[in-house]
mmCIF file of the C-alpha atoms, coordinates in Angstrom:
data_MODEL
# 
_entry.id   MODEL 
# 
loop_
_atom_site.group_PDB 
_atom_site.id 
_atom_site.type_symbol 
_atom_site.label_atom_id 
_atom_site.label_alt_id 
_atom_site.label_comp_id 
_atom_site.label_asym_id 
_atom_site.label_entity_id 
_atom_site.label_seq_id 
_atom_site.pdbx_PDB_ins_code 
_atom_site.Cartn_x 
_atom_site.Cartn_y 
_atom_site.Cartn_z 
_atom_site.occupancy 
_atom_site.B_iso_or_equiv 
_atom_site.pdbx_formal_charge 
_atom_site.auth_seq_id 
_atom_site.auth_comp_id 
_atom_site.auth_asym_id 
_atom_site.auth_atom_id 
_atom_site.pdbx_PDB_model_num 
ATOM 1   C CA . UNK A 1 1   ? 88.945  205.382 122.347 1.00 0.00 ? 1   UNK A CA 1 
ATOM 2   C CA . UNK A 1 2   ? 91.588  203.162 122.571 1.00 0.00 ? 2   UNK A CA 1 
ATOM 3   C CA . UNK A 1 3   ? 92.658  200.333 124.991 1.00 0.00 ? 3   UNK A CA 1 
ATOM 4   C CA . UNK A 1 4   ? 95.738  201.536 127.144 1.00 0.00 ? 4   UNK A CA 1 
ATOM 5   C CA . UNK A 1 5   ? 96.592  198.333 128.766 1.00 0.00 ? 5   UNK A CA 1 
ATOM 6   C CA . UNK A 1 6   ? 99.224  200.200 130.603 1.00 0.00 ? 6   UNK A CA 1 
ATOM 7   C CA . UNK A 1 7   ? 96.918  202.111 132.465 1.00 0.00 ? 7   UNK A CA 1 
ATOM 8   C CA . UNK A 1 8   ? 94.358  199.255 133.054 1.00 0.00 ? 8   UNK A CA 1 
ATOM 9   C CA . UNK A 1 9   ? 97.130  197.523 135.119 1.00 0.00 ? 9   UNK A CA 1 
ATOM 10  C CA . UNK A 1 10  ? 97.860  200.795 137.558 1.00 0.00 ? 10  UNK A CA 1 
ATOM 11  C CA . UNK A 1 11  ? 95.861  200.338 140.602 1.00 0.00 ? 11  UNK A CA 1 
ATOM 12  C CA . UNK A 1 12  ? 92.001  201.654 141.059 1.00 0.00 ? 12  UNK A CA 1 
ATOM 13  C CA . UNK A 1 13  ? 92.187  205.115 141.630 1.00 0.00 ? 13  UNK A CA 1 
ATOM 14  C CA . UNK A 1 14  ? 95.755  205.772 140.870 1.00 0.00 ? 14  UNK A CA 1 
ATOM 15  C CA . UNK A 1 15  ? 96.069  207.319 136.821 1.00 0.00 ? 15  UNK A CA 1 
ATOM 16  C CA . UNK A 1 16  ? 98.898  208.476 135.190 1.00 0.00 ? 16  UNK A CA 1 
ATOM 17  C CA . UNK A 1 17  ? 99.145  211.256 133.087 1.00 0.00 ? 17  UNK A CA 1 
ATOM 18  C CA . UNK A 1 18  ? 101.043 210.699 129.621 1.00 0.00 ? 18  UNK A CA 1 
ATOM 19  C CA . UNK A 1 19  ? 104.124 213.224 130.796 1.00 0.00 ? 19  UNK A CA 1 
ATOM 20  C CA . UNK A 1 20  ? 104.226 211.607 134.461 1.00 0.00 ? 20  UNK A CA 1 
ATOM 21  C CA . UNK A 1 21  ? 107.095 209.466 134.966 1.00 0.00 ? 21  UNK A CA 1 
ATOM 22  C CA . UNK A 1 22  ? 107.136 206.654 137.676 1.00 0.00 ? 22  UNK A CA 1 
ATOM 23  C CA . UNK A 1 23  ? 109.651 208.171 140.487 1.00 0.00 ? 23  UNK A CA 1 
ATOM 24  C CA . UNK A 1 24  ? 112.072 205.010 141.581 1.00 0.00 ? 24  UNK A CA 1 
ATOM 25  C CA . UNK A 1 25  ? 112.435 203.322 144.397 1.00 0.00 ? 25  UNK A CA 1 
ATOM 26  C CA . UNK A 1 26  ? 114.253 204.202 147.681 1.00 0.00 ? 26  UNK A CA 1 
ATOM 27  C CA . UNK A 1 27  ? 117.596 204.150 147.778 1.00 0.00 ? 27  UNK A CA 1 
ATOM 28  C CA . UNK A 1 28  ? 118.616 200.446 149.457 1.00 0.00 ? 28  UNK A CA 1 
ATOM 29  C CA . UNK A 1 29  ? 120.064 200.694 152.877 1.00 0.00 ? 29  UNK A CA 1 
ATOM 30  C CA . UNK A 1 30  ? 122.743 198.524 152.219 1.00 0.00 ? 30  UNK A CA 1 
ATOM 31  C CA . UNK A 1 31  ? 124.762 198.495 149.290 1.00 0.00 ? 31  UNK A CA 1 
ATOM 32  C CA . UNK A 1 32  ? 124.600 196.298 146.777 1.00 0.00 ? 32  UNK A CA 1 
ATOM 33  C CA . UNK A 1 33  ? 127.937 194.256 147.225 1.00 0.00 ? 33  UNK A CA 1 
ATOM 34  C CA . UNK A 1 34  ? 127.426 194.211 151.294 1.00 0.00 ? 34  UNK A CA 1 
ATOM 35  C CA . UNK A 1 35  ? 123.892 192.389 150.427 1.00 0.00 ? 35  UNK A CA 1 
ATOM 36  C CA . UNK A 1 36  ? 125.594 189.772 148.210 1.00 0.00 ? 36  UNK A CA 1 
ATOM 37  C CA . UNK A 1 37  ? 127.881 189.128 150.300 1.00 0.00 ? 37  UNK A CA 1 
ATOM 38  C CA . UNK A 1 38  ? 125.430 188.226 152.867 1.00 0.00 ? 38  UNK A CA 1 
ATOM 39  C CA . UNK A 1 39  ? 123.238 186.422 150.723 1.00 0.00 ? 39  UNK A CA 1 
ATOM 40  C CA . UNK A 1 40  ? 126.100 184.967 149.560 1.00 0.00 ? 40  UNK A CA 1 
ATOM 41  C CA . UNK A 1 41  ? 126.882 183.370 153.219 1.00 0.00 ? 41  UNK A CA 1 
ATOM 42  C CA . UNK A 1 42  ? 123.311 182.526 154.138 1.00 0.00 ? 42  UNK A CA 1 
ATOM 43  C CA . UNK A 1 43  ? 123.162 180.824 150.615 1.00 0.00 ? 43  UNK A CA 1 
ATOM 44  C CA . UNK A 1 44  ? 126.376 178.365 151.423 1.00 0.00 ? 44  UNK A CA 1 
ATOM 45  C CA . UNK A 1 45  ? 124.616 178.200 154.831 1.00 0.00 ? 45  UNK A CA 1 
ATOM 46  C CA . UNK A 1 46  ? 121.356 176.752 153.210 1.00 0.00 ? 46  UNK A CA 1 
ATOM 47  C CA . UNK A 1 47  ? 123.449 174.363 151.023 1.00 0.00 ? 47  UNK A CA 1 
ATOM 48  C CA . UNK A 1 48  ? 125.380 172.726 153.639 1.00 0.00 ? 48  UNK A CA 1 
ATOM 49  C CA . UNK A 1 49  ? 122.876 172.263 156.730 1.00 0.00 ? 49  UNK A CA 1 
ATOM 50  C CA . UNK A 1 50  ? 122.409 168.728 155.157 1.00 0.00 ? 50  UNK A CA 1 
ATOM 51  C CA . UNK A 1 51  ? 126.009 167.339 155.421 1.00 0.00 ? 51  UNK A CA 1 
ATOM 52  C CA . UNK A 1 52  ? 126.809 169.683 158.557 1.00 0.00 ? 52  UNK A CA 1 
ATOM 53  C CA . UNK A 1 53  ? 123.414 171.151 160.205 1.00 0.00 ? 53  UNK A CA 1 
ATOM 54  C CA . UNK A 1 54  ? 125.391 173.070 163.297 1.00 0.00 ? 54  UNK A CA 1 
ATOM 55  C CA . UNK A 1 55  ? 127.844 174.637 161.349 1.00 0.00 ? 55  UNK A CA 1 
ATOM 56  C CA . UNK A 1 56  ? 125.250 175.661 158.682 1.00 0.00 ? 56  UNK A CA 1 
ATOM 57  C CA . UNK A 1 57  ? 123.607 177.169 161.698 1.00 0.00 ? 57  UNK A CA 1 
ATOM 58  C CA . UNK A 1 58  ? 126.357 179.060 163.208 1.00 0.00 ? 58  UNK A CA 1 
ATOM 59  C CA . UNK A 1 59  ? 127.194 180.691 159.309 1.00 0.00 ? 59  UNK A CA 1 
ATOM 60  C CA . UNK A 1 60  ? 123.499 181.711 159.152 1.00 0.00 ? 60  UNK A CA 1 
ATOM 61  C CA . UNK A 1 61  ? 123.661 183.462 162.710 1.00 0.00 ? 61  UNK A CA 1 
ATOM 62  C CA . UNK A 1 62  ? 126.412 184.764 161.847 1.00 0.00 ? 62  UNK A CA 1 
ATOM 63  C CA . UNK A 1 63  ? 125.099 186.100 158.543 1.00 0.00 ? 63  UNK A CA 1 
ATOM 64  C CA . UNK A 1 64  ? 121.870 187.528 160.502 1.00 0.00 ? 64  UNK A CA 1 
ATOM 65  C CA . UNK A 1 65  ? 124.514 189.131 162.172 1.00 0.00 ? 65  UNK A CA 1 
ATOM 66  C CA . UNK A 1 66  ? 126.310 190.805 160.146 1.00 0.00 ? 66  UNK A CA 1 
ATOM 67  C CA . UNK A 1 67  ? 123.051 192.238 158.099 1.00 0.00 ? 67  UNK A CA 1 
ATOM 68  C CA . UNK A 1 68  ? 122.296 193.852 161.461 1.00 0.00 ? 68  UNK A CA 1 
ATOM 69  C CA . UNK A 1 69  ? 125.341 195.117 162.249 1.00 0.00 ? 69  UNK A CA 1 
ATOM 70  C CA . UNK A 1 70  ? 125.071 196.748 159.024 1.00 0.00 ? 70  UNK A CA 1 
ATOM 71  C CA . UNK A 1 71  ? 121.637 197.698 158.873 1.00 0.00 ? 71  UNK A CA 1 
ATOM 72  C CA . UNK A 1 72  ? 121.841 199.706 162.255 1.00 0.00 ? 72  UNK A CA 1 
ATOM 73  C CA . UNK A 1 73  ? 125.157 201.588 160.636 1.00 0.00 ? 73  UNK A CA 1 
ATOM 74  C CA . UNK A 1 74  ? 123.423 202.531 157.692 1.00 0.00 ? 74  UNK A CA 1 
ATOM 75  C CA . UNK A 1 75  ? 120.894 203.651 159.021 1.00 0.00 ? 75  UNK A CA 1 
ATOM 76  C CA . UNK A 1 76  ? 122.788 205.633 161.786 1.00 0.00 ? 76  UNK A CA 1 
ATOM 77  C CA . UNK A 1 77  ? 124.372 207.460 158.688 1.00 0.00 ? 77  UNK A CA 1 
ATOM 78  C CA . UNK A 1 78  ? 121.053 208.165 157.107 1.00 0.00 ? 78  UNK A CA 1 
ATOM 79  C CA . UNK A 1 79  ? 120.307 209.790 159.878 1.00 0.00 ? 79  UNK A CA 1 
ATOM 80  C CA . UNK A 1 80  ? 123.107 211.986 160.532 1.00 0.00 ? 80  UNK A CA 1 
ATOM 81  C CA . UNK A 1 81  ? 122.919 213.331 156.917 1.00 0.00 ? 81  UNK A CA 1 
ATOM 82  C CA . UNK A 1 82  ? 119.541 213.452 157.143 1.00 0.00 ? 82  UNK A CA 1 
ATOM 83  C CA . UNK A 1 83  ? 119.833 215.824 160.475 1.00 0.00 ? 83  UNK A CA 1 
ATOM 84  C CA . UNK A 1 84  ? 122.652 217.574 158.719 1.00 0.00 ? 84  UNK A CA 1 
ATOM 85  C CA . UNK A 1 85  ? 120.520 218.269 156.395 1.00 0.00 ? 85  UNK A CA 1 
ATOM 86  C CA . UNK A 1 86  ? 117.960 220.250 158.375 1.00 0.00 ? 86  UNK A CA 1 
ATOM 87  C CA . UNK A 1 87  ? 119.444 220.680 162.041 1.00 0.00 ? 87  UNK A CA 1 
ATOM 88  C CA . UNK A 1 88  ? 122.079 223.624 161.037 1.00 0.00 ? 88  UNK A CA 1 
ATOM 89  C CA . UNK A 1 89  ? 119.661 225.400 158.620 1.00 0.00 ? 89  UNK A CA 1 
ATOM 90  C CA . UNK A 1 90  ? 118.617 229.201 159.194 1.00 0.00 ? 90  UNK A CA 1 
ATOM 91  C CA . UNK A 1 91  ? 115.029 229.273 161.306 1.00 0.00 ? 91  UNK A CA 1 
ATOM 92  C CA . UNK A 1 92  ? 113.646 230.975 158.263 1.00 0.00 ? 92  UNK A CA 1 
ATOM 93  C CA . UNK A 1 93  ? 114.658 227.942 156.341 1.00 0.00 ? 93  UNK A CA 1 
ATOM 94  C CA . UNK A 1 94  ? 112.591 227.354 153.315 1.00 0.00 ? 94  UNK A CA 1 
ATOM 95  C CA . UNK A 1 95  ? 109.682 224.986 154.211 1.00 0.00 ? 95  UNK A CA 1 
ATOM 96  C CA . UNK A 1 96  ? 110.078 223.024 150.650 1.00 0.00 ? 96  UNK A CA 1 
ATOM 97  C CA . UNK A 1 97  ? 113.240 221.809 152.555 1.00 0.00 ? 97  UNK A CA 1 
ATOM 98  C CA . UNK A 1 98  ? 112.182 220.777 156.165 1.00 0.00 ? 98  UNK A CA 1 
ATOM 99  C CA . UNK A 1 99  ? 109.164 219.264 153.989 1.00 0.00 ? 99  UNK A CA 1 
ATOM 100 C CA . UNK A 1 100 ? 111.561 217.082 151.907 1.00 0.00 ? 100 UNK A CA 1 
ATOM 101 C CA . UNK A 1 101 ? 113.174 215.608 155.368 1.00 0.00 ? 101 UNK A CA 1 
ATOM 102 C CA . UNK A 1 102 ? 110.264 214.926 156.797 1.00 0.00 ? 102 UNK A CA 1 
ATOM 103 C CA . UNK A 1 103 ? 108.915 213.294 153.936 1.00 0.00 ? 103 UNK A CA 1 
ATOM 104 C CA . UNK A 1 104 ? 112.658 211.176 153.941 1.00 0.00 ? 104 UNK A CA 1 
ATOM 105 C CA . UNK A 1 105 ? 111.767 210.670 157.930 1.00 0.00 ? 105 UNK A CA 1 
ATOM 106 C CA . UNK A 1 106 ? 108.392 208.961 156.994 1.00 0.00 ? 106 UNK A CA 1 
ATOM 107 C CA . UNK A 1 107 ? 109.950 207.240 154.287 1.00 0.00 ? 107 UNK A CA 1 
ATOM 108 C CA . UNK A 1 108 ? 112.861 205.038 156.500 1.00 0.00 ? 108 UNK A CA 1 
ATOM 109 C CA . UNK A 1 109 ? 110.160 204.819 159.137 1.00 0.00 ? 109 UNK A CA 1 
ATOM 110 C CA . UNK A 1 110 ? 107.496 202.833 156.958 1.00 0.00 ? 110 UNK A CA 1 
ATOM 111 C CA . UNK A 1 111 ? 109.973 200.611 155.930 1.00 0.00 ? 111 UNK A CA 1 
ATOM 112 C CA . UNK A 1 112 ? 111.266 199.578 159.022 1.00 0.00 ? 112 UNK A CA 1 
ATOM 113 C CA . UNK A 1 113 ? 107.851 199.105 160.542 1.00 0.00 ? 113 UNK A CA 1 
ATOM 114 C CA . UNK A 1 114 ? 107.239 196.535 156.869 1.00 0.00 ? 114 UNK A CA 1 
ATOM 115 C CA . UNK A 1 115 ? 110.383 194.178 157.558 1.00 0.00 ? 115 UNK A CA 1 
# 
């Protein structure tokens, strides 16, 4: 038998079948150019608190702010598709379905509760 390194690395009691493909990652709540752009501001932020400490401070508040702001949007609209999704559906709706939402439910949940 050979050594399948990839498999040695996979965590104990977690194996992969050879056909099973690694599912990615959940969708980001922000997109991509929103989160530079805040990392972007708390970066200058970070760079100038030497020469000008209260100003630096005001940027980065202001850059906390902004992630919220955008955070609590996004995730407003994940929700309303999400209940879209489900809400208007036929009481005989297939279970597959209200399963998937639930499962999307859990998802957001967990990782709010790991910031």
């Amino acid at each position: 038998m050979m050594y399948d390194q990839t498999r040695a690395q996979q965590p104990a009691g977690r194996t992969r079948g050879p056909t099973e493909r690694r599912t990615p990652g959940p969708e980001p709540l922000l997109p991509s150019d929103e989160q530079d752009r805040i990392v972007q501001s708390l970066r200058h932020a970070l760079n100038t608190f030497a020469d000008t400490p209260r100003e630096a401070l005001e940027e980065a508040e202001s850059a906390y702010d902004e992630a919220t702001v955008q955070l609590v949007n996004a995730l407003a609209e994940r929700r309303r598709l999400l209940r879209a999704g489900w809400q208007y559906q036929d009481p005989q709706a297939q279970s597959d379905e209200l399963r998937l939402a639930l499962r999307q439910y859990r998802e957001i949940i967990q990782r709010l509760l790991h910031i």
